[in-house]
C-alpha positions, 0 to 999 in steps of 0.5 A: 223800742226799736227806735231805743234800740237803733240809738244804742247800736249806734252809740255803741259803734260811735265808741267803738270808732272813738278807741284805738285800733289794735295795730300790729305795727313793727315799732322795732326801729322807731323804739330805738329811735325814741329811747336814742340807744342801741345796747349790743349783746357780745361775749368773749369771741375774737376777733369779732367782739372781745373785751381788752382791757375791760372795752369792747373791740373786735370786727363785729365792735367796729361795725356796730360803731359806724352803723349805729352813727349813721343810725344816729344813736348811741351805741352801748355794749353789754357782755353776756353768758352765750348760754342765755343770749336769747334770753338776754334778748327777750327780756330786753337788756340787750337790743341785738345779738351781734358777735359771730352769731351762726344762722340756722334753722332752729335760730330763725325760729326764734330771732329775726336775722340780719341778712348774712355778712360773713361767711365762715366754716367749723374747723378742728384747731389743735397743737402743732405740737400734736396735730388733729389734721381731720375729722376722724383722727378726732376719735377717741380725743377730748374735744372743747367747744364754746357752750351753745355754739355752733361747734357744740350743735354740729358734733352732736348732730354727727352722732357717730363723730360724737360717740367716738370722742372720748369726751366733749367738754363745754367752756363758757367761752371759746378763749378758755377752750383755747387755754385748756388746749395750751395746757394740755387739757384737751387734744383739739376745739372745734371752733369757727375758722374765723377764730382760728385764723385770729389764734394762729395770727396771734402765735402762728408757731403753735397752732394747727388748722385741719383741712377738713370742715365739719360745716360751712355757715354764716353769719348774722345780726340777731334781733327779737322776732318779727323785728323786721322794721329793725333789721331791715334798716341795719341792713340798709346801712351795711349796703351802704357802707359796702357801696361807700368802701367803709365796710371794706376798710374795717375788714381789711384792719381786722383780716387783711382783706375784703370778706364782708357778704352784701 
């Protein structure tokens, strides 16, 4: 009998050693290696990723290009209601997140980040026409932010700033705040620095930017979780391109001036 039994157990462990092991491994990278695309998650937010005349364009557009190129594979757009990025993400139709996406910290609880490559600041964009040159001439005005910005999230953690406002109103998209703003639906946006430059190069007569900030942020690539193996060689092309100038040239076409972080 204890013979039988020092076969069976030895059986058992034969075949246990015969199966798989269950493995933790990070395939994030080599997945988008195999499948040979990359499908970039972006909304309406210029200059950074922005549709114009139905192709993608923008900062953030250009370069995905030239890292998804160095990467070897075929770069793929598809444009998503922000509200549901990350459920765009989780699901998998999309492989990233890449449009002017602030870090923070309920975020990381969620996404794996990039390391930053922009810094950026939450500013008050209104009329020349009629200025909100700070934070507390916002009292008693309608304010228009982008659904589930970054702009959204600081007003309603200032709970003073949010309860003086007359009302805050949500838009889909940060391009139609800014249209509601020209037609007088609401007094001011607040909105990232980075688009309000872009709006003022676009009618520099028109527009107003406060001198005060609400907050200081940065941005950065958003991958599923425990992506590392993905986002760590994304960042590695982006070292290389800082090193090589690249980098630099499409920040130079769409700001004027170097302002990529490394």
């Amino acid at each position: 009998m204890k013979k039988l039994i020092v076969i069976l157990a030895a059986m058992l462990l034969l075949t246990a050693c015969s199966q798989p092991a269950a493995t933790n491994e990070d395939r994030s990278l080599q997945n988008i290696l195999d499948k040979q695309e990359f499908v970039l998650g972006f909304t309406q937010y210029p200059p950074l990723g922005y549709l114009e005349n139905n192709n993608p364009v923008g900062f953030d557009i250009d370069i995905a290009k030239e890292v998804m190129s160095r990467l070897g594979v075929t770069l793929k757009f598809q444009y998503i209601d922000w509200d549901a990025k990350t459920l765009e993400l989780n699901s998998g139709n999309i492989d990233a997140i890449w449009n002017g996406l602030t870090i923070t910290d309920e975020r990381e609880l969620e996404l794996t980040f990039s390391r930053p490559y922009l810094n950026n600041r939450l500013v008050i964009l209104s009329l020349n026409s009629n200025p909100v040159e700070n934070i507390a001439a916002l009292q008693g005005t309608k304010v228009g932010v982008e659904i589930s910005s970054s702009g959204q999230f600081a007003i309603e953690k200032d709970t003073a700033l949010l309860s003086s406002l007359n009302e805050m109103i949500q838009y889909q998209t940060i391009t139609e705040a800014l249209l509601d703003l020209q037609a007088g639906g609401i007094d001011a946006i607040v909105a990232d620095e980075v688009f309000a430059r872009y709006a003022i190069s676009k009618n520099a007569d028109n527009y107003f930017i406060s001198d005060d900030a609400l907050a200081s942020e940065q941005y950065g690539i958003g991958f599923r979780l425990n992506e590392l193996a993905l986002a760590n060689r994304i960042d590695e092309i982006l070292d290389e391109m800082v090193a090589d100038g690249t980098a630099a040239r499409i920040s130079e076409a769409w700001f004027g001036d170097d302002v990529i972080l490394r």
